[in-house]
mmCIF file of the N, C-alpha and C atoms, coordinates in Angstrom:
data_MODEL
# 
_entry.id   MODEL 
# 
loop_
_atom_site.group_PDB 
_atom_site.id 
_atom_site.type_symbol 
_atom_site.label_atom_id 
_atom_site.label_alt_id 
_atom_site.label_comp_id 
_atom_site.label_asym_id 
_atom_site.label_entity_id 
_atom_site.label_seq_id 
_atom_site.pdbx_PDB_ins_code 
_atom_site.Cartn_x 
_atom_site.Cartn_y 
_atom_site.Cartn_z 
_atom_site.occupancy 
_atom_site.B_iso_or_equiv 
_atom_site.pdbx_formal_charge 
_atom_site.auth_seq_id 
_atom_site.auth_comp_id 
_atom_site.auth_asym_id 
_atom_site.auth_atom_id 
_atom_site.pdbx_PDB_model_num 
ATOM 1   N N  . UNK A 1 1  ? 16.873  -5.575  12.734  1.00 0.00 ? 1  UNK A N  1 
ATOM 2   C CA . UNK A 1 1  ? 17.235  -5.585  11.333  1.00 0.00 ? 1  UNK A CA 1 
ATOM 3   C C  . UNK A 1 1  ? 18.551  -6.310  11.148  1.00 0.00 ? 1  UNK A C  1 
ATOM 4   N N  . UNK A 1 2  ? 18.706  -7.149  9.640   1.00 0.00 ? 2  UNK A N  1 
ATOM 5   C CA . UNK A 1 2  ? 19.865  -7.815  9.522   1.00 0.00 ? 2  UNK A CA 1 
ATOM 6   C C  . UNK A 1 2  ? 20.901  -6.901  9.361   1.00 0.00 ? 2  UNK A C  1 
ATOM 7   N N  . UNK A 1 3  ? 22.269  -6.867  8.981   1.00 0.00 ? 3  UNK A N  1 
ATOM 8   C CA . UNK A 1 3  ? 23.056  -6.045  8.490   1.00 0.00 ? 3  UNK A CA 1 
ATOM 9   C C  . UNK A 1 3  ? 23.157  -5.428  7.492   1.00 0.00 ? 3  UNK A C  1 
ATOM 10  N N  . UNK A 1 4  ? 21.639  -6.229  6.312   1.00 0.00 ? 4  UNK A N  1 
ATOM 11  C CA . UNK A 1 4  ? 22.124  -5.852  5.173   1.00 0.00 ? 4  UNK A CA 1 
ATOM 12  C C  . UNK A 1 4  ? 20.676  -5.122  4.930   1.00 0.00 ? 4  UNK A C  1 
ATOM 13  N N  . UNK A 1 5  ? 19.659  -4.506  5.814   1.00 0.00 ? 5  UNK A N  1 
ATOM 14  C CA . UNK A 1 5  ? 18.790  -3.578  6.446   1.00 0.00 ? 5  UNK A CA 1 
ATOM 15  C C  . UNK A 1 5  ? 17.843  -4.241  5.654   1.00 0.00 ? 5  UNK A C  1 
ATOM 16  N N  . UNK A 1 6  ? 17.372  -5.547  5.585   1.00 0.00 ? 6  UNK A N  1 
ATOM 17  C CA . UNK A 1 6  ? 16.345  -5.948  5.612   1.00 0.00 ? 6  UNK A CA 1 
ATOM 18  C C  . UNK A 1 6  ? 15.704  -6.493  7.286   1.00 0.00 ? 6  UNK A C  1 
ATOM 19  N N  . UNK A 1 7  ? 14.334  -6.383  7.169   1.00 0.00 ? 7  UNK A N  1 
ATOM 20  C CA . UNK A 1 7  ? 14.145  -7.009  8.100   1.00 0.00 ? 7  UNK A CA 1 
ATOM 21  C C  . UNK A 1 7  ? 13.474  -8.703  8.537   1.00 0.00 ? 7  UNK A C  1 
ATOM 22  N N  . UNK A 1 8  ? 12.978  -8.867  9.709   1.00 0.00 ? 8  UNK A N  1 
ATOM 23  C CA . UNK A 1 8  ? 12.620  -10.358 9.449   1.00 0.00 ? 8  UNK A CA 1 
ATOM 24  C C  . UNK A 1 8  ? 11.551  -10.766 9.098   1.00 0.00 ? 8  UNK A C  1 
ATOM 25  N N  . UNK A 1 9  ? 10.710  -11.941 8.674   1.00 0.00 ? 9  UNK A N  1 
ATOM 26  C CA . UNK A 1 9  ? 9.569   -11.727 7.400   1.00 0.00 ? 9  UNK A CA 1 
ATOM 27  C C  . UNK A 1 9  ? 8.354   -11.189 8.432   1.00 0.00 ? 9  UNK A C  1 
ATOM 28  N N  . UNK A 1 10 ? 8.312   -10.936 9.647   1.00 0.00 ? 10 UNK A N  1 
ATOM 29  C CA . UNK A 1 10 ? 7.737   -10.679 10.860  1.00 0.00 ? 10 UNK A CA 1 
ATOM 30  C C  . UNK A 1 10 ? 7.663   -9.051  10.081  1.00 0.00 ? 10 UNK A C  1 
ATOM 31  N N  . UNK A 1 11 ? 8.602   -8.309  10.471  1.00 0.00 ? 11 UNK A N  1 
ATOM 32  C CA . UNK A 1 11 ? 8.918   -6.760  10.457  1.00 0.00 ? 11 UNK A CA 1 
ATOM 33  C C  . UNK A 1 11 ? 8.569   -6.444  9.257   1.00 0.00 ? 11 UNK A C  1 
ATOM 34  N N  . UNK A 1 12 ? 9.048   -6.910  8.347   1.00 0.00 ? 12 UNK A N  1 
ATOM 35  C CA . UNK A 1 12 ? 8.749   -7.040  6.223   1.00 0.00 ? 12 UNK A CA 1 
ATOM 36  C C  . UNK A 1 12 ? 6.936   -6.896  6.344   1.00 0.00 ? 12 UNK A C  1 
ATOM 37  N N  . UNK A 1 13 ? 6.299   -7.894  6.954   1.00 0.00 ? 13 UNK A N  1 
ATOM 38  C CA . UNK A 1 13 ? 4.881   -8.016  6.608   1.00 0.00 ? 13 UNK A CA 1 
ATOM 39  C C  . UNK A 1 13 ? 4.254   -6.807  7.165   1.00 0.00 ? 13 UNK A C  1 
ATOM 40  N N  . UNK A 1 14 ? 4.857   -6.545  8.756   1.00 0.00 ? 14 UNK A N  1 
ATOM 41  C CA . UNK A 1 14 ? 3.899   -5.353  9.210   1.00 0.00 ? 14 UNK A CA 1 
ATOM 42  C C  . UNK A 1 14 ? 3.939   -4.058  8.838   1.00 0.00 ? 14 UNK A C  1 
ATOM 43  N N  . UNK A 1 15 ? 5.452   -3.648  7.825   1.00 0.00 ? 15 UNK A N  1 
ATOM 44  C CA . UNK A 1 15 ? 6.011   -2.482  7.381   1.00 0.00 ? 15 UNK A CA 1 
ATOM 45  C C  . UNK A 1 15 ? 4.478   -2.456  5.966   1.00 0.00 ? 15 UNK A C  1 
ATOM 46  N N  . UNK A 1 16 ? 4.747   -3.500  5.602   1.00 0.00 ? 16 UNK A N  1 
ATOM 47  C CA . UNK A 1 16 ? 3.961   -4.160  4.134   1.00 0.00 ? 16 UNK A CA 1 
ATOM 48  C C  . UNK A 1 16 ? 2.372   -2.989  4.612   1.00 0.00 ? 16 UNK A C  1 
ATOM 49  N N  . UNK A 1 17 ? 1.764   -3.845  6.002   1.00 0.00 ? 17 UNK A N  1 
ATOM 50  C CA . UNK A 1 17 ? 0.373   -3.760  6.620   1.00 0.00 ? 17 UNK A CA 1 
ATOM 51  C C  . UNK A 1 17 ? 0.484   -1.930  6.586   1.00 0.00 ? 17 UNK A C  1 
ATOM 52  N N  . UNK A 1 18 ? 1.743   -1.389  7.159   1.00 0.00 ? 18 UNK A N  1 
ATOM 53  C CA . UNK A 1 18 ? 1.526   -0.299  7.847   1.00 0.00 ? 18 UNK A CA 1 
ATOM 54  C C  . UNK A 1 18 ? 1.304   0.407   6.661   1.00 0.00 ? 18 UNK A C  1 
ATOM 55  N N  . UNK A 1 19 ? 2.365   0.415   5.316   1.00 0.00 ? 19 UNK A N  1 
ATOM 56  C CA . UNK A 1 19 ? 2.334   1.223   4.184   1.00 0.00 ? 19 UNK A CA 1 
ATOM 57  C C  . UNK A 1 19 ? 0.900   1.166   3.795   1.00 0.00 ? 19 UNK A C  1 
ATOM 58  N N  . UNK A 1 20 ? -0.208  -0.104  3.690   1.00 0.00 ? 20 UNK A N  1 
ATOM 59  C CA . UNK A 1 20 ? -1.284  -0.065  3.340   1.00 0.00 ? 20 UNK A CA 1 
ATOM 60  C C  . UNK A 1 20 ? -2.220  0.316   3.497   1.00 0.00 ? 20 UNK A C  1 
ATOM 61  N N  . UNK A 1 21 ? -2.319  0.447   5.124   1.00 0.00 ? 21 UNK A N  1 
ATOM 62  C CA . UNK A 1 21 ? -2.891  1.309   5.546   1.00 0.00 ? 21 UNK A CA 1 
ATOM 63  C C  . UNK A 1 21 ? -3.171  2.783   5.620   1.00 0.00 ? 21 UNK A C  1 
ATOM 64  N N  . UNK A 1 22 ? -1.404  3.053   5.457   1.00 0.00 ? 22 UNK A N  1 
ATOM 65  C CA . UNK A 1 22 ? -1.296  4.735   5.040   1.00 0.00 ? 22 UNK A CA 1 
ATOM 66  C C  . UNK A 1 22 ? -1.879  5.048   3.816   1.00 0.00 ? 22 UNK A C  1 
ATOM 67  N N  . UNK A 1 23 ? -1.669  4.107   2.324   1.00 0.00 ? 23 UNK A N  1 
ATOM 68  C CA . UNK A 1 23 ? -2.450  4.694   1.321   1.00 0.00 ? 23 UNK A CA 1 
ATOM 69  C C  . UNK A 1 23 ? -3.669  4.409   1.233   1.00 0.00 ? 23 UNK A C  1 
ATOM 70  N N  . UNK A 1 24 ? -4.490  3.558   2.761   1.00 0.00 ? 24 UNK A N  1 
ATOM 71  C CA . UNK A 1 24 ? -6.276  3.757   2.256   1.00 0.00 ? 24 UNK A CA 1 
ATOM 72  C C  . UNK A 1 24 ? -6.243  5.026   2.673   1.00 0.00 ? 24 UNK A C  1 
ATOM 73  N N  . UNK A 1 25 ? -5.705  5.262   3.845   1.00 0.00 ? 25 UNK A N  1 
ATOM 74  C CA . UNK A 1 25 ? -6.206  6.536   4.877   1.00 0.00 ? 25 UNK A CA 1 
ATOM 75  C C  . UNK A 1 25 ? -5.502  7.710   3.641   1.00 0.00 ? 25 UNK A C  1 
ATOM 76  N N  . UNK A 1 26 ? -4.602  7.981   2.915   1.00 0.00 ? 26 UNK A N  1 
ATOM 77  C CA . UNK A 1 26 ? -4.765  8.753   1.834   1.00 0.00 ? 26 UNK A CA 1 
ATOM 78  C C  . UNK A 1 26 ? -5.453  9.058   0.854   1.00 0.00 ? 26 UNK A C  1 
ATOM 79  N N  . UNK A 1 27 ? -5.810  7.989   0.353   1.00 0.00 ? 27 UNK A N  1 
ATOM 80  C CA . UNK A 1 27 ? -7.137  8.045   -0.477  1.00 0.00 ? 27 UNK A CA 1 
ATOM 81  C C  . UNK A 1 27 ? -8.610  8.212   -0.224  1.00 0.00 ? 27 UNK A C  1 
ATOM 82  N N  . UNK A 1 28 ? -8.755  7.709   0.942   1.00 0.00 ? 28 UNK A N  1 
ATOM 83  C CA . UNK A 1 28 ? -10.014 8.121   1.600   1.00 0.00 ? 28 UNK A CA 1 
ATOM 84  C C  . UNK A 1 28 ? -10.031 9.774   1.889   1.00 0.00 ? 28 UNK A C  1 
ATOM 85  N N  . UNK A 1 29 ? -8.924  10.200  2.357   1.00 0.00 ? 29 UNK A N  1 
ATOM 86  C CA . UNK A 1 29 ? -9.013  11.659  2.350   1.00 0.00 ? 29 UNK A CA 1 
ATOM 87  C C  . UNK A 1 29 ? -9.309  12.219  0.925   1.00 0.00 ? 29 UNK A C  1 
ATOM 88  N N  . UNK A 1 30 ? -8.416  12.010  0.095   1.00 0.00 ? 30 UNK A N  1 
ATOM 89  C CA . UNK A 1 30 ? -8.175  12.665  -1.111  1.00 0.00 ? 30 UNK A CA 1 
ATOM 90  C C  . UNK A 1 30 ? -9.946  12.343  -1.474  1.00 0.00 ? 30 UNK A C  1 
ATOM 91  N N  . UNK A 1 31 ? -10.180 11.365  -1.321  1.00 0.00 ? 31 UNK A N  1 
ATOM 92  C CA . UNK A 1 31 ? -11.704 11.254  -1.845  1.00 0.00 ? 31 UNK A CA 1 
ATOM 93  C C  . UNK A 1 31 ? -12.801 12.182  -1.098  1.00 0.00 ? 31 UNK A C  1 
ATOM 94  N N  . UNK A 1 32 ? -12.295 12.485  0.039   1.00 0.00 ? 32 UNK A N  1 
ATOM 95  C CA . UNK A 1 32 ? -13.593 12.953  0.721   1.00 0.00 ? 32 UNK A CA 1 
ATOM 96  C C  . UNK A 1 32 ? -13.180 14.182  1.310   1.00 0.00 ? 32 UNK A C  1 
ATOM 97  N N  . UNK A 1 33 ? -12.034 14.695  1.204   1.00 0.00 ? 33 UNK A N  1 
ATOM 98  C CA . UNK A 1 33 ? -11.674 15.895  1.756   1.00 0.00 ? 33 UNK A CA 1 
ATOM 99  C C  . UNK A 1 33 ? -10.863 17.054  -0.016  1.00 0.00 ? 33 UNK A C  1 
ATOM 100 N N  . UNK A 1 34 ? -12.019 17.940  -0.513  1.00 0.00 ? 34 UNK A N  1 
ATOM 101 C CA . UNK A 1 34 ? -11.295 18.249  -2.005  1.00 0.00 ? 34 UNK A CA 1 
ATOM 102 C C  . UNK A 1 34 ? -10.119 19.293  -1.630  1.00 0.00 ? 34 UNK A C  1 
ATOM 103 N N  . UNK A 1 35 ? -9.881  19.910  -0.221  1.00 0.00 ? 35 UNK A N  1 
ATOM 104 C CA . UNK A 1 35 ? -8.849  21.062  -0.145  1.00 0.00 ? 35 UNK A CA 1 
ATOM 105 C C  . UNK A 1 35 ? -7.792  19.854  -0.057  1.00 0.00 ? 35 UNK A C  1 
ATOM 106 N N  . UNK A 1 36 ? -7.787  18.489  0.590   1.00 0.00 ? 36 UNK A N  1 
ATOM 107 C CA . UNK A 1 36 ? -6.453  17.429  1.005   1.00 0.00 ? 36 UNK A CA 1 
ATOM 108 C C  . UNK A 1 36 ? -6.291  17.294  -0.582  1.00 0.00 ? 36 UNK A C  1 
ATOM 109 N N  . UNK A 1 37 ? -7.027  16.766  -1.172  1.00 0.00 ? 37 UNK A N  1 
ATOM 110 C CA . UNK A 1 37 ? -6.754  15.938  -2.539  1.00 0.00 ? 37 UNK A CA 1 
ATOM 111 C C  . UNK A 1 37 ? -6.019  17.229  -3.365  1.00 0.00 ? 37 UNK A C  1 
ATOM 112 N N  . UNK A 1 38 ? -6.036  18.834  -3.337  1.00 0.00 ? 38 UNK A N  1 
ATOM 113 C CA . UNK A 1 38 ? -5.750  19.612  -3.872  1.00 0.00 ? 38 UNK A CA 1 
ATOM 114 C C  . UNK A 1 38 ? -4.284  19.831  -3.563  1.00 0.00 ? 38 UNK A C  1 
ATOM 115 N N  . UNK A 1 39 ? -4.154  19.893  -2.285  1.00 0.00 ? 39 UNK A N  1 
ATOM 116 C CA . UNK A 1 39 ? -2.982  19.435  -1.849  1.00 0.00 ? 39 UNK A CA 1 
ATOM 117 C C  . UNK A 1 39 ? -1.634  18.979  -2.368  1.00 0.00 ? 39 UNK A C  1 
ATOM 118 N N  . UNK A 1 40 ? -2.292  17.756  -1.962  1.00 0.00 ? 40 UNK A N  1 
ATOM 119 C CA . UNK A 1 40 ? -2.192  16.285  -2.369  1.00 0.00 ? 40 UNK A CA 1 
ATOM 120 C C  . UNK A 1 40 ? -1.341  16.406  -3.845  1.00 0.00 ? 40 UNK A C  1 
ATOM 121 N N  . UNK A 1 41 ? -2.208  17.172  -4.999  1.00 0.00 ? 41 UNK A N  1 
ATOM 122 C CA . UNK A 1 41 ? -1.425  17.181  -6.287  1.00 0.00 ? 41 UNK A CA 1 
ATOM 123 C C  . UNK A 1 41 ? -0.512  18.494  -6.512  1.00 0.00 ? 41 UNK A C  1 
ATOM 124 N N  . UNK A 1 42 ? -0.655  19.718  -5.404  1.00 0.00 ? 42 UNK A N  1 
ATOM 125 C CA . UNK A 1 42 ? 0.155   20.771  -5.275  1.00 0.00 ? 42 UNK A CA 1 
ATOM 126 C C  . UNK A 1 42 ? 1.634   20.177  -5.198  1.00 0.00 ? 42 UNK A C  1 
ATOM 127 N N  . UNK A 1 43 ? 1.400   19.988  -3.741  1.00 0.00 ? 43 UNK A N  1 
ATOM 128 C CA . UNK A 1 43 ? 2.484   19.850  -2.676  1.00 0.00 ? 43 UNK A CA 1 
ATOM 129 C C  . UNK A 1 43 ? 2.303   18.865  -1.842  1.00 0.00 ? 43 UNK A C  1 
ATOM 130 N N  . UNK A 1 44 ? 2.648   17.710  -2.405  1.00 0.00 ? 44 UNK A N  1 
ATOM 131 C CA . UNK A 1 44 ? 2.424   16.008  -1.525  1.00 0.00 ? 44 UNK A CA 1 
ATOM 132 C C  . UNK A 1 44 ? 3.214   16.166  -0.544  1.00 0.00 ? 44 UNK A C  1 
ATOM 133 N N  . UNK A 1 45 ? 4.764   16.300  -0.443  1.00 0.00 ? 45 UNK A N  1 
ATOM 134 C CA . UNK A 1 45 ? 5.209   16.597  0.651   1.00 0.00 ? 45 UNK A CA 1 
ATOM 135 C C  . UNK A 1 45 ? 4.492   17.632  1.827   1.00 0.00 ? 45 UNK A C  1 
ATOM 136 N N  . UNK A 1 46 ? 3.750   18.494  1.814   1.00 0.00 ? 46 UNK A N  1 
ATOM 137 C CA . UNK A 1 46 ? 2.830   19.054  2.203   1.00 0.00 ? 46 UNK A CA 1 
ATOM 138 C C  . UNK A 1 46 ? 1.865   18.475  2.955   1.00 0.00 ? 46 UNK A C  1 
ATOM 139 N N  . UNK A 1 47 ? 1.428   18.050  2.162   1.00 0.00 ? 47 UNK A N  1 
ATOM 140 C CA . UNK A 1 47 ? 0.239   17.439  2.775   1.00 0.00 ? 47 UNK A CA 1 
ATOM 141 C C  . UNK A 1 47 ? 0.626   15.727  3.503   1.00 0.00 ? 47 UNK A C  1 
ATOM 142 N N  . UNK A 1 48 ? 1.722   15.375  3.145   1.00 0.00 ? 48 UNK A N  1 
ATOM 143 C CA . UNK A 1 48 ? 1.590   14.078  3.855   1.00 0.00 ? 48 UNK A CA 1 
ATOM 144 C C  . UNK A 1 48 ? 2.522   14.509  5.403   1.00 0.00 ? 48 UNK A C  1 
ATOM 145 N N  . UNK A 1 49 ? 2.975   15.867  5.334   1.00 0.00 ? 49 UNK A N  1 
ATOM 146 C CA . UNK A 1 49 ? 3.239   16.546  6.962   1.00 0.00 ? 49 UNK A CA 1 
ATOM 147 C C  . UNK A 1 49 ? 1.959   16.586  7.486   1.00 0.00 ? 49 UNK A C  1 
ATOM 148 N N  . UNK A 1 50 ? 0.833   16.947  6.711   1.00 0.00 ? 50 UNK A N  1 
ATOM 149 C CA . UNK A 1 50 ? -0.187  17.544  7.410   1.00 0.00 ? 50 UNK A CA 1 
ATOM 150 C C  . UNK A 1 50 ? -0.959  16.012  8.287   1.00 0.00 ? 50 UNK A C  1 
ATOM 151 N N  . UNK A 1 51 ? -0.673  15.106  7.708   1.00 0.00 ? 51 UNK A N  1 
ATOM 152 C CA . UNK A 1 51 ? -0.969  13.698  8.201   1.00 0.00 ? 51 UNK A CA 1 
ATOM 153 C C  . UNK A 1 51 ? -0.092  12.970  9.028   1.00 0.00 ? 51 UNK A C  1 
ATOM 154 N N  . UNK A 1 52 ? 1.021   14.078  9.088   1.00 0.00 ? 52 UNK A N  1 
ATOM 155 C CA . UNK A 1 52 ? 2.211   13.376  10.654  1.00 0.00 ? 52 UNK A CA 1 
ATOM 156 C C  . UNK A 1 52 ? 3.145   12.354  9.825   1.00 0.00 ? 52 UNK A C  1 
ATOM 157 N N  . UNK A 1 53 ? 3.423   12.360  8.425   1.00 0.00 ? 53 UNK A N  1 
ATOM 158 C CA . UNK A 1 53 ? 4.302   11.584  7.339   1.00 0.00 ? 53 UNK A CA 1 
ATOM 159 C C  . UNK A 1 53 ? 5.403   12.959  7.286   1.00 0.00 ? 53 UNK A C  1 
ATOM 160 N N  . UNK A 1 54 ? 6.154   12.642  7.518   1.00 0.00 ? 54 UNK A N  1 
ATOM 161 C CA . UNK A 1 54 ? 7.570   13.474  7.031   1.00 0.00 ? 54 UNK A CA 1 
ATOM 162 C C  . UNK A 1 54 ? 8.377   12.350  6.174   1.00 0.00 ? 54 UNK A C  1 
ATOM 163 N N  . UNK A 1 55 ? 8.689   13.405  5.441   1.00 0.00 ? 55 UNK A N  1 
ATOM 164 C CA . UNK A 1 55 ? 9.420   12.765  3.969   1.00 0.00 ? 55 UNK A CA 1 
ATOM 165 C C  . UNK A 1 55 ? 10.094  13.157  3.676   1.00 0.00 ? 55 UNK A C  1 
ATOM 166 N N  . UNK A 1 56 ? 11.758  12.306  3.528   1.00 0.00 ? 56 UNK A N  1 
ATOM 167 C CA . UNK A 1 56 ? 13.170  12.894  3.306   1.00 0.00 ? 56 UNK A CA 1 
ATOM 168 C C  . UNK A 1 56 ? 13.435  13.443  2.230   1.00 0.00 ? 56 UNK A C  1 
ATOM 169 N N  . UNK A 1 57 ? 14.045  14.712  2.174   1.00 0.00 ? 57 UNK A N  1 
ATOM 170 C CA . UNK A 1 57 ? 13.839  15.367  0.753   1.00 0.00 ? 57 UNK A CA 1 
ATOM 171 C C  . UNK A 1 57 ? 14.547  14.721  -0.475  1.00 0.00 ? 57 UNK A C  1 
ATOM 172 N N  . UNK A 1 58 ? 15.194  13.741  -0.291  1.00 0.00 ? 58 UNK A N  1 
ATOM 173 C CA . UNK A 1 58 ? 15.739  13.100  -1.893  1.00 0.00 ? 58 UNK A CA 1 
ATOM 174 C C  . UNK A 1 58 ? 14.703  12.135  -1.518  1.00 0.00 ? 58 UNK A C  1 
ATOM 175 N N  . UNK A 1 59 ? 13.987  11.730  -1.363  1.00 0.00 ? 59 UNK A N  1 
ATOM 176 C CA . UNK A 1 59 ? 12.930  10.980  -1.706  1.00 0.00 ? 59 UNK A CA 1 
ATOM 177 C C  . UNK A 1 59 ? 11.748  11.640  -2.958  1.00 0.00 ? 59 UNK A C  1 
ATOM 178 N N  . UNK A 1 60 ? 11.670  10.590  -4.058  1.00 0.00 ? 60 UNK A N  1 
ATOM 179 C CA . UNK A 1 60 ? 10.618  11.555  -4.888  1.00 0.00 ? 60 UNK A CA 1 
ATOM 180 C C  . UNK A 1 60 ? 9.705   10.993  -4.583  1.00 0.00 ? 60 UNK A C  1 
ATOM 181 N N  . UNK A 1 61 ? 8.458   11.893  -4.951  1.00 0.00 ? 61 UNK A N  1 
ATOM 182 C CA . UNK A 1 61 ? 6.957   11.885  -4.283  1.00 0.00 ? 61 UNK A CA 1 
ATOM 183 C C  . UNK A 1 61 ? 6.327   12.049  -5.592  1.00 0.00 ? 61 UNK A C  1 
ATOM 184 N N  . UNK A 1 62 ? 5.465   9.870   -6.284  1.00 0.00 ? 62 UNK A N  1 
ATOM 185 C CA . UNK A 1 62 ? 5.014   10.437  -7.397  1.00 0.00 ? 62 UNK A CA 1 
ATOM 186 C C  . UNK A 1 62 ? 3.316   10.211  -6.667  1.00 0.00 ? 62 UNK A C  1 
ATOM 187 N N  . UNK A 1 63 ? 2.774   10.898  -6.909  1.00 0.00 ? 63 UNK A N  1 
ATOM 188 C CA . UNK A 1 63 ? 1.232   11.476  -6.735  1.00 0.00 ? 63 UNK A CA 1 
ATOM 189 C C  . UNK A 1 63 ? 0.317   10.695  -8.220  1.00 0.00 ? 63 UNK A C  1 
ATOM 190 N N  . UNK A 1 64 ? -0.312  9.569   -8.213  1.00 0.00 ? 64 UNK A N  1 
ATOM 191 C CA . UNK A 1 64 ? -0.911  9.127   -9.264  1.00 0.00 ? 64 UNK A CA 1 
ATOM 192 C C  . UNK A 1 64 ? -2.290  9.183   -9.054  1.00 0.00 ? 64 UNK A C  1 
ATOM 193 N N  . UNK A 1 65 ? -3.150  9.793   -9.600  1.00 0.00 ? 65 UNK A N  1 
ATOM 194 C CA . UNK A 1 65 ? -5.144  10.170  -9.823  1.00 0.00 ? 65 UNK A CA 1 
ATOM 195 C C  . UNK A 1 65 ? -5.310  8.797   -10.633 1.00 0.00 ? 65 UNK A C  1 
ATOM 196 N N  . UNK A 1 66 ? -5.908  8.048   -9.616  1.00 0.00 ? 66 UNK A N  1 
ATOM 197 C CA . UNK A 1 66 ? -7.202  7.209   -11.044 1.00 0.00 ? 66 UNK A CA 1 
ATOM 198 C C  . UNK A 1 66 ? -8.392  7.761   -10.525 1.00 0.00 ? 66 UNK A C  1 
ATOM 199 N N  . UNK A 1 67 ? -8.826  7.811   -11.913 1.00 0.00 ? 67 UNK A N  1 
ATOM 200 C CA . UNK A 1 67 ? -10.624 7.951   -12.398 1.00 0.00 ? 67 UNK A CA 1 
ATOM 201 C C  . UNK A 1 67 ? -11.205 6.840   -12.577 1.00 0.00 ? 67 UNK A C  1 
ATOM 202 N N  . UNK A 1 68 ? -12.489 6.644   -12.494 1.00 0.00 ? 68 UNK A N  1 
ATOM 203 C CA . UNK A 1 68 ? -13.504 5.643   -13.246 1.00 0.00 ? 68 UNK A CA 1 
ATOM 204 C C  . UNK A 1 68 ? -13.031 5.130   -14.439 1.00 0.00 ? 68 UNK A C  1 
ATOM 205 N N  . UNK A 1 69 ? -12.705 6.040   -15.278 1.00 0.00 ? 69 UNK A N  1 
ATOM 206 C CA . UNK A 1 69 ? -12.197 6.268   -16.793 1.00 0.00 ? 69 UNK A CA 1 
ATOM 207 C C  . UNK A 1 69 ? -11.328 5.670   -17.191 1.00 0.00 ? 69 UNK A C  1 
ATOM 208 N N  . UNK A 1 70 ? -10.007 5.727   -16.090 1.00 0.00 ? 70 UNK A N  1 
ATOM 209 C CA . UNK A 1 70 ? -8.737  5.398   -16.221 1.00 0.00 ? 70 UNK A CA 1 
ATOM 210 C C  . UNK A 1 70 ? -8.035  4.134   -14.980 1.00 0.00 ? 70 UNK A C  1 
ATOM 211 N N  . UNK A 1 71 ? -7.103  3.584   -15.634 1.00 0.00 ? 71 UNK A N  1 
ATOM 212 C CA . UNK A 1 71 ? -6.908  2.397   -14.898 1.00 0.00 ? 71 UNK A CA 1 
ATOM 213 C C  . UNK A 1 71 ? -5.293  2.797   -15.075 1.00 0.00 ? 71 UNK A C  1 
ATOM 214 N N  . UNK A 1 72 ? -4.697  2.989   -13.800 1.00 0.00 ? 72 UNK A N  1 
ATOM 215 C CA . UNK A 1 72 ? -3.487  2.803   -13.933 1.00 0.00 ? 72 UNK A CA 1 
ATOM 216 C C  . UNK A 1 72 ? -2.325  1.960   -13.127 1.00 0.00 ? 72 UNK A C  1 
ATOM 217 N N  . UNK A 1 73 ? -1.679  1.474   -13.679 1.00 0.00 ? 73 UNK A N  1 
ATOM 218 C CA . UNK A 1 73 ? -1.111  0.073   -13.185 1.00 0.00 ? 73 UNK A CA 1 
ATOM 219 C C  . UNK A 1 73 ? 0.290   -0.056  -12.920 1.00 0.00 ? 73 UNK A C  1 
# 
């Protein structure tokens, strides 16, 4: 990492890959598992321990549901 805690467009892309991956593998749960997805809108910090994600507590955790219905952007 540089000094000014970015990293190089190498480290940037795979952080990019890794985050993406974490929210299919979230959503695929939330879709197919209804006690995770319940979770999930309880106590996200919760449940993203239960997936080996620990999350620093001043970090906020926003939890967004789309439906068929709804498109949110």
């Amino acid at each position: 990492m540089s000094r000014h805690g970015k990293g190089t467009p190498v480290q940037d892309q795979a952080k990019g890959q890794a985050d993406a991956s974490l929210e299919r593998r979230l959503v695929e749960l939330a879709w197919t598992d209804p006690a995770f997805a319940e979770l999930l809108r309880k106590d996200p910090r919760r449940a993203l321990a239960n997936v080996g994600v620990q999350v620093s507590p001043d970090v906020k955790i926003d939890v967004r549901q789309q439906r068929a219905t709804r498109f949110i952007s």
